[in-house]
py3Dmol code that shows the C-alpha trace and the ligand (Angstrom):
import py3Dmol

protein = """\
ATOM      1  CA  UNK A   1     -10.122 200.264 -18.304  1.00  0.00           C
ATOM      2  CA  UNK A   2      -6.714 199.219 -16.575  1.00  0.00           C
ATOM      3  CA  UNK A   3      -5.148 200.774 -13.966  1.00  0.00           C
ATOM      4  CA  UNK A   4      -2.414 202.398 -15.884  1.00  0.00           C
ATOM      5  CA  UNK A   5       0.032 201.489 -18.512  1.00  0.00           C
ATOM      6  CA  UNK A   6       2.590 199.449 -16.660  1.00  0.00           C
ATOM      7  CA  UNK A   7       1.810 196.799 -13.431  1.00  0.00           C
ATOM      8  CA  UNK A   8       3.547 196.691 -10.517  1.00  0.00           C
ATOM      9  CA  UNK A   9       2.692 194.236  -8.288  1.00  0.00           C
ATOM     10  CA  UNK A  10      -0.144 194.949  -5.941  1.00  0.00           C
ATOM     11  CA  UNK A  11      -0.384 191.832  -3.545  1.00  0.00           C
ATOM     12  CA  UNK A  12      -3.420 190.953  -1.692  1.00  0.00           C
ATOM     13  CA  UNK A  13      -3.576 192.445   1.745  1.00  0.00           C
ATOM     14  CA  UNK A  14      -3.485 189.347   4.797  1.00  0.00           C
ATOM     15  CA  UNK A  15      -6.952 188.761   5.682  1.00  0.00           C
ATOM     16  CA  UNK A  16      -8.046 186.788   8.666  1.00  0.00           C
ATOM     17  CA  UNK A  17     -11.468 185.549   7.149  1.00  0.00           C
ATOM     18  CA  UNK A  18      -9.685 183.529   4.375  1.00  0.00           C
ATOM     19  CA  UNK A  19      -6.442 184.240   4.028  1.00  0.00           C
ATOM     20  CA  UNK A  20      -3.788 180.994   4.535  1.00  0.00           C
ATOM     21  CA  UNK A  21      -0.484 180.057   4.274  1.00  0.00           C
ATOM     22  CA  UNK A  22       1.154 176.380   3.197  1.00  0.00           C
ATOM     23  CA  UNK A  23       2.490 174.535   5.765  1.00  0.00           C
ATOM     24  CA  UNK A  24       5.662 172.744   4.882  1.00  0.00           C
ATOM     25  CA  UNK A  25       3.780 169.280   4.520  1.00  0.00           C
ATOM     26  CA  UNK A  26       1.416 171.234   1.605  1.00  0.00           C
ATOM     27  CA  UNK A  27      -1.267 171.627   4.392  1.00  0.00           C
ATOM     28  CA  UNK A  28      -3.100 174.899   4.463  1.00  0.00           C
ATOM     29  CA  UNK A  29      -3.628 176.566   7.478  1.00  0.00           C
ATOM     30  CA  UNK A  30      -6.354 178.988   7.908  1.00  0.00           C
ATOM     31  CA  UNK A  31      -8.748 177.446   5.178  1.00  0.00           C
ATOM     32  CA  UNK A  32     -10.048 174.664   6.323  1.00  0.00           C
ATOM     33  CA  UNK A  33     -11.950 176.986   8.804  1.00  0.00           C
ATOM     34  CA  UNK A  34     -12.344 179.843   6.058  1.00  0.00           C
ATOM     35  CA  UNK A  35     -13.980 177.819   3.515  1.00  0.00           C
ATOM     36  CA  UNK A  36     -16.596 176.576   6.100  1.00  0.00           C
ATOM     37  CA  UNK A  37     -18.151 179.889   6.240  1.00  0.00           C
ATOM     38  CA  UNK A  38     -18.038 179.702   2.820  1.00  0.00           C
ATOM     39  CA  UNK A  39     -21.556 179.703   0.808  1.00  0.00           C
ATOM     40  CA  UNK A  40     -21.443 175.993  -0.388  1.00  0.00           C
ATOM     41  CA  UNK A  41     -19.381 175.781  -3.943  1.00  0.00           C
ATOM     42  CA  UNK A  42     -18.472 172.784  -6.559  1.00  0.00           C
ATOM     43  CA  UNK A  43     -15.934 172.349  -8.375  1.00  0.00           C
ATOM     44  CA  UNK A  44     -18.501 172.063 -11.467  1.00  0.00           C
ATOM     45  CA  UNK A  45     -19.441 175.496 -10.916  1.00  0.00           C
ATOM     46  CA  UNK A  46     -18.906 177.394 -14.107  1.00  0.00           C
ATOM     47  CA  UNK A  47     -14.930 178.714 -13.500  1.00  0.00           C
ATOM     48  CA  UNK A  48     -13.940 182.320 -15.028  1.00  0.00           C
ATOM     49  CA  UNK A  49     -10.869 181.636 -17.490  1.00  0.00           C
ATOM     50  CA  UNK A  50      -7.516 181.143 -15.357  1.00  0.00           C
ATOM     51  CA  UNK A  51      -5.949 184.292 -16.352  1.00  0.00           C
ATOM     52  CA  UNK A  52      -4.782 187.877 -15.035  1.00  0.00           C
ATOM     53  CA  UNK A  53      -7.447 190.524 -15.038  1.00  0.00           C
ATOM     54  CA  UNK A  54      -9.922 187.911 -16.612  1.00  0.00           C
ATOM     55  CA  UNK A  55     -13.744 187.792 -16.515  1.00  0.00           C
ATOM     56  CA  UNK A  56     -16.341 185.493 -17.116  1.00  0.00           C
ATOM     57  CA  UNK A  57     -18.765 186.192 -20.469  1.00  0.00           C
ATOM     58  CA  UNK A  58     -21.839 188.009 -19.688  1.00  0.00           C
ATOM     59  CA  UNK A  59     -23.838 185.767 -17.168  1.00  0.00           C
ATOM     60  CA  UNK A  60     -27.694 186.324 -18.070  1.00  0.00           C
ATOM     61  CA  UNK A  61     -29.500 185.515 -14.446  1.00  0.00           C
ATOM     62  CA  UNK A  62     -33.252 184.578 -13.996  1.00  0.00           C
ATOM     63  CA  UNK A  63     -34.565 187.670 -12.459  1.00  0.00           C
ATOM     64  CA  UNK A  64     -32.894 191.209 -12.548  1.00  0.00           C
ATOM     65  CA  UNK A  65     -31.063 192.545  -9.965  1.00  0.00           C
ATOM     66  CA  UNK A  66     -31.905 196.364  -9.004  1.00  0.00           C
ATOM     67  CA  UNK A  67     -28.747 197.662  -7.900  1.00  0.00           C
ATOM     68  CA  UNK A  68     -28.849 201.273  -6.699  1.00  0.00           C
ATOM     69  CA  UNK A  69     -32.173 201.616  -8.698  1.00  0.00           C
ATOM     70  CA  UNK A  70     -30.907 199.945 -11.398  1.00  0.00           C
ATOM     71  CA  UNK A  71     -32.219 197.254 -13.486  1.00  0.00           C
ATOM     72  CA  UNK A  72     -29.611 194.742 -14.361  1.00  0.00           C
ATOM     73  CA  UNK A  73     -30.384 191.163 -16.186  1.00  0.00           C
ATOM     74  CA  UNK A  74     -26.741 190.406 -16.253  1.00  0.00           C
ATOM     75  CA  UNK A  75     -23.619 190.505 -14.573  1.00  0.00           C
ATOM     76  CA  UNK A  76     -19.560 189.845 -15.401  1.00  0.00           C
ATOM     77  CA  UNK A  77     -17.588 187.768 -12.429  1.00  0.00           C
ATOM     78  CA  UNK A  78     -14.411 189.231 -12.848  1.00  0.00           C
ATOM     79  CA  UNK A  79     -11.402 187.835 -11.482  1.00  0.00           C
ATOM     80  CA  UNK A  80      -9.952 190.706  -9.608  1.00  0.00           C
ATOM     81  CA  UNK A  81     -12.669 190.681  -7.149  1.00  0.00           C
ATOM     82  CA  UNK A  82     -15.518 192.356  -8.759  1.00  0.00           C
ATOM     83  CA  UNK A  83     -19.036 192.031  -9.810  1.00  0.00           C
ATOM     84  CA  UNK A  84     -19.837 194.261 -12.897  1.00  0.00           C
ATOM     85  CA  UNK A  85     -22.732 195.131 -14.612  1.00  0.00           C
ATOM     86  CA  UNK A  86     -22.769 196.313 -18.392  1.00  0.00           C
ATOM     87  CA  UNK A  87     -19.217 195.343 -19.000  1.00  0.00           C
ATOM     88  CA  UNK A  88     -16.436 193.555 -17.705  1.00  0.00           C
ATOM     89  CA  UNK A  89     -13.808 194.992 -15.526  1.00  0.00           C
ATOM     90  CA  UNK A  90      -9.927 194.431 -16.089  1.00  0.00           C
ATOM     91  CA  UNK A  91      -8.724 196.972 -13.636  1.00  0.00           C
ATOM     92  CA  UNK A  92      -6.456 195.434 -10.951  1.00  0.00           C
ATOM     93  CA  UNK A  93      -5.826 199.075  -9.309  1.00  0.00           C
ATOM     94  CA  UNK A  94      -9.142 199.603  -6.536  1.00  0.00           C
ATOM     95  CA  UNK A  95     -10.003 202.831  -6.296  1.00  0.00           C
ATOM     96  CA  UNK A  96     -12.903 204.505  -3.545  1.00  0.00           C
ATOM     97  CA  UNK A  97     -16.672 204.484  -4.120  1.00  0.00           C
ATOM     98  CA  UNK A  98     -18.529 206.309  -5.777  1.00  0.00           C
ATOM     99  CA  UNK A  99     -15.945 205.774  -8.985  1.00  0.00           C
ATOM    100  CA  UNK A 100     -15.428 209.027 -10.792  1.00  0.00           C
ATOM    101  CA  UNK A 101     -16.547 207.588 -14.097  1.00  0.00           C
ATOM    102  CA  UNK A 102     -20.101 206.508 -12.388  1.00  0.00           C
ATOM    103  CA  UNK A 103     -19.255 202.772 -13.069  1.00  0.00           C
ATOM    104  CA  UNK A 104     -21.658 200.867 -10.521  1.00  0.00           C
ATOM    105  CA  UNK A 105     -20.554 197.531  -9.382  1.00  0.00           C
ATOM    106  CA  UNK A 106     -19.765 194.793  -6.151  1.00  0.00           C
ATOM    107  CA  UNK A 107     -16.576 194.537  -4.525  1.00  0.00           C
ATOM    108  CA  UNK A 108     -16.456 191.824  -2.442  1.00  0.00           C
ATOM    109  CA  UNK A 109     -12.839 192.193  -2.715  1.00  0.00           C
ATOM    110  CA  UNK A 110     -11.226 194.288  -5.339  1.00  0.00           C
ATOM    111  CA  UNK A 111      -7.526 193.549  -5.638  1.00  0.00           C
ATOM    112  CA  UNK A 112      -5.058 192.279  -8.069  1.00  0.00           C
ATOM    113  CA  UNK A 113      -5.925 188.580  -7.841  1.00  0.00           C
ATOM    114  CA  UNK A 114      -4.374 186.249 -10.610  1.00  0.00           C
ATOM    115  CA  UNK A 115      -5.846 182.850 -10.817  1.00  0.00           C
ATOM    116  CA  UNK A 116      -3.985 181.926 -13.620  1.00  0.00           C
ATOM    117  CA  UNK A 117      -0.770 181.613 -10.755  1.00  0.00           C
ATOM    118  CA  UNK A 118      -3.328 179.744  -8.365  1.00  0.00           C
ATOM    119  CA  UNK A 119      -6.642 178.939  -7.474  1.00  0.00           C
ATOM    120  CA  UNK A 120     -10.282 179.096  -9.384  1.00  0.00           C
ATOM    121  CA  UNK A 121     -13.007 182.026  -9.493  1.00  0.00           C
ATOM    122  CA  UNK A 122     -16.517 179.734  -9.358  1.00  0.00           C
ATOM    123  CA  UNK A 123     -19.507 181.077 -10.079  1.00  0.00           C
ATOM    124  CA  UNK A 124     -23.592 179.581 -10.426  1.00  0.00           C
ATOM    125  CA  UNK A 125     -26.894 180.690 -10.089  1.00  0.00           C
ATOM    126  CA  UNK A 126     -29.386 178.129  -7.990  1.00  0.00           C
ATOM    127  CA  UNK A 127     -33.084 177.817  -6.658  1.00  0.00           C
ATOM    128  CA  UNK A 128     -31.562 174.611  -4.579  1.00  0.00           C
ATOM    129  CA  UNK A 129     -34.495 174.367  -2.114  1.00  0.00           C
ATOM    130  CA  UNK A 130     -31.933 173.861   1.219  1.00  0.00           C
ATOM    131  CA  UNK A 131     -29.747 176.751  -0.555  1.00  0.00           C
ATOM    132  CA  UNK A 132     -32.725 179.140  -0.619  1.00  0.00           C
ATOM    133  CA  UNK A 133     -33.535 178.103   2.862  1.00  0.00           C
ATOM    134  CA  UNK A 134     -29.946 178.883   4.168  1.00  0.00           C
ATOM    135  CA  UNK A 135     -29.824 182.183   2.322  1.00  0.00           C
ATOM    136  CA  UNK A 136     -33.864 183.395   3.369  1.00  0.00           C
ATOM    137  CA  UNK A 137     -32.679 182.429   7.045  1.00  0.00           C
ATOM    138  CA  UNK A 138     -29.174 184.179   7.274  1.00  0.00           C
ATOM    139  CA  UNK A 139     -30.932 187.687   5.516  1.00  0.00           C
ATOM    140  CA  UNK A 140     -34.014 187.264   8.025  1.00  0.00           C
ATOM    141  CA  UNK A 141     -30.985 187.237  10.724  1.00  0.00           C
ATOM    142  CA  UNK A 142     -28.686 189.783   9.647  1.00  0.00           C
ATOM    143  CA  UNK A 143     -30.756 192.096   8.067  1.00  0.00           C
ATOM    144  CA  UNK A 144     -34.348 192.990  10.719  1.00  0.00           C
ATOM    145  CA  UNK A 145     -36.637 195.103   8.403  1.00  0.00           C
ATOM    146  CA  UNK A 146     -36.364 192.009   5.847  1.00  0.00           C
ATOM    147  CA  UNK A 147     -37.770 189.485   8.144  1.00  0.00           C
ATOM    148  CA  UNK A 148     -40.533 187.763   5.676  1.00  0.00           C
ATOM    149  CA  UNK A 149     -37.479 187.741   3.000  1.00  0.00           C
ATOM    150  CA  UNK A 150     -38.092 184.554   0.976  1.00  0.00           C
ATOM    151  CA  UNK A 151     -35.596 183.851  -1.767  1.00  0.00           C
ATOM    152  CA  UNK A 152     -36.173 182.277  -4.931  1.00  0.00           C
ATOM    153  CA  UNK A 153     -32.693 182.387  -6.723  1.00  0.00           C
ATOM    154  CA  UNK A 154     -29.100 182.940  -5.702  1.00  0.00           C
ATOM    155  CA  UNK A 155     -26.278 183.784  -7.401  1.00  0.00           C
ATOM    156  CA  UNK A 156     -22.881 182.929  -6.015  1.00  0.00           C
ATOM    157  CA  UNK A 157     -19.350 183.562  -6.699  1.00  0.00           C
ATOM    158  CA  UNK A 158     -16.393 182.234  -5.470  1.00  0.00           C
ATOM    159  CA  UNK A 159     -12.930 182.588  -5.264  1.00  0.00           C
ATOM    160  CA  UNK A 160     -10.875 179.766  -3.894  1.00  0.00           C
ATOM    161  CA  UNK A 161      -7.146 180.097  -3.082  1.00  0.00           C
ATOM    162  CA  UNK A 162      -6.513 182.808  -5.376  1.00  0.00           C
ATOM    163  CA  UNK A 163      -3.071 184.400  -5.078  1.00  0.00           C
ATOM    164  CA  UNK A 164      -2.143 187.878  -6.183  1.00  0.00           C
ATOM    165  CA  UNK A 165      -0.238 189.094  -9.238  1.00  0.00           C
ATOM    166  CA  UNK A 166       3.507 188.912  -8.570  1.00  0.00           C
ATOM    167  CA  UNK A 167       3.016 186.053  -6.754  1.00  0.00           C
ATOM    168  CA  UNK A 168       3.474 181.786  -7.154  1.00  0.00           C
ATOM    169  CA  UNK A 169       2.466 178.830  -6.489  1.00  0.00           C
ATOM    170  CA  UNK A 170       3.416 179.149  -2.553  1.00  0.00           C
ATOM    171  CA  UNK A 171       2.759 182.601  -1.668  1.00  0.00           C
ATOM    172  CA  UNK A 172      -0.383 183.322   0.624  1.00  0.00           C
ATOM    173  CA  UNK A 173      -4.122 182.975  -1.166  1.00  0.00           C
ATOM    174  CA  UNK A 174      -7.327 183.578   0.082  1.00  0.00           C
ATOM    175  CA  UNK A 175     -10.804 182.569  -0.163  1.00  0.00           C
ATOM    176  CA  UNK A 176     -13.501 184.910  -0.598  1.00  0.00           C
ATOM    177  CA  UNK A 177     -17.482 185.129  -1.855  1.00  0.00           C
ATOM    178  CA  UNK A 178     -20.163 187.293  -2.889  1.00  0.00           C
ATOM    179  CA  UNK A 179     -23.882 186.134  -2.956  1.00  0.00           C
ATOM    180  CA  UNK A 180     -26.785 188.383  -3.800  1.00  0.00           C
ATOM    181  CA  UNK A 181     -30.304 186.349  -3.716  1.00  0.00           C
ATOM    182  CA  UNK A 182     -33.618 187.025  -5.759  1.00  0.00           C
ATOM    183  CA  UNK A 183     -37.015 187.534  -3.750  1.00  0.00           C
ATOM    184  CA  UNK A 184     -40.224 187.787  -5.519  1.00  0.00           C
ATOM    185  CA  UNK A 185     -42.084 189.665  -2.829  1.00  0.00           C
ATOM    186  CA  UNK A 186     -40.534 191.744   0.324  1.00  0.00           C
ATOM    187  CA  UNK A 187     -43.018 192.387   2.759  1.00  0.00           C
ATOM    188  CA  UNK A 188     -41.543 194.989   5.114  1.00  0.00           C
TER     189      UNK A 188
END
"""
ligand_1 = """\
1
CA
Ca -5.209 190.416 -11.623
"""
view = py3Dmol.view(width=600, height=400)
view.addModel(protein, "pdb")
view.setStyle({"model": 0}, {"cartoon": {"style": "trace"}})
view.addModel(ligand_1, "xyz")
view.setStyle({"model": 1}, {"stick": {}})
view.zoomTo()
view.show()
């Protein structure tokens, strides 16, 4: 599905939890700070293919993830900001939640992004013991009626300095992330 038959350009909104412009001198301001809060990422993370609308294949992860009662053993990373499940997702248009057509999936931040301007869409799945640790501590924190929340897997996605369709080498980018996490047993 697309967002309709011809593009305009649809840039990224400014965001203040990523978003940075070039300094004159090629220095970024903004993401040195916004990448800090940043789930740690590699550059040898698997990277979706540098192109508009793109996705990763299907990424088959170790445990399923029940999404709105949903079993799901794999998810797309696509690069306009989305996490799909069944099948990839090329629309650069957002629209509300709940979709009309029922399609379930993440938004961390849906939005015509093209990496194949600038910047790289990262994605792995770890059981890194001091990642687990990190992720089991900040869902104890932010979330109280998972408090014995011990994770075994997580899956993160990243997009680093992604600009918007429309856009070039110099106009503004962001950094953004989504990270969903695998528990064996939830004691609430
Ligand atoms: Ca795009």
């Amino acid at each position: 599905m697309t967002g309709g038959p011809s593009k305009s350009n649809f840039p990224i909104p400014p965001c203040d939890m990523g978003a940075g412009r070039e300094t004159r001198d090629g220095r970024e301001q903004g993401n040195a700070h916004s990448k800090t809060i940043l789930y740690p990422y590699w550059q040898n993370d698997t990277k979706t293919p540098k192109v508009d609308d793109g996705s990763s294949p299907e990424i088959k992860l170790s445990f399923p993830i029940i999404f709105f009662g949903t079993s799901h053993k794999t998810v797309f990373v696509n690069n306009n900001g989305v996490i799909s499940f069944n099948a990839l997702v090329s629309q650069f248009t957002p629209e509300s939640f709940p979709l009309n057509d029922g399609r379930a999936f993440i938004a961390p931040f849906w939005a015509d992004v093209h990496n194949g301007i600038r910047g790289e869409v990262y994605y792995r799945e770890s059981s890194d013991p001091a990642l687990l640790r990190k992720v089991s501590r900040d869902i104890r924190k932010y979330f109280k009626n998972l408090s014995s929340f011990t994770a075994v897997s997580v899956f993160v996605a990243t997009w680093e300095e992604v600009t918007f369709y429309g856009g070039s080498s110099t106009t503004p980018i962001i950094n953004f992330s989504m990270i969903f996490s695998f528990a064996l047993q939830i004691n609430l």
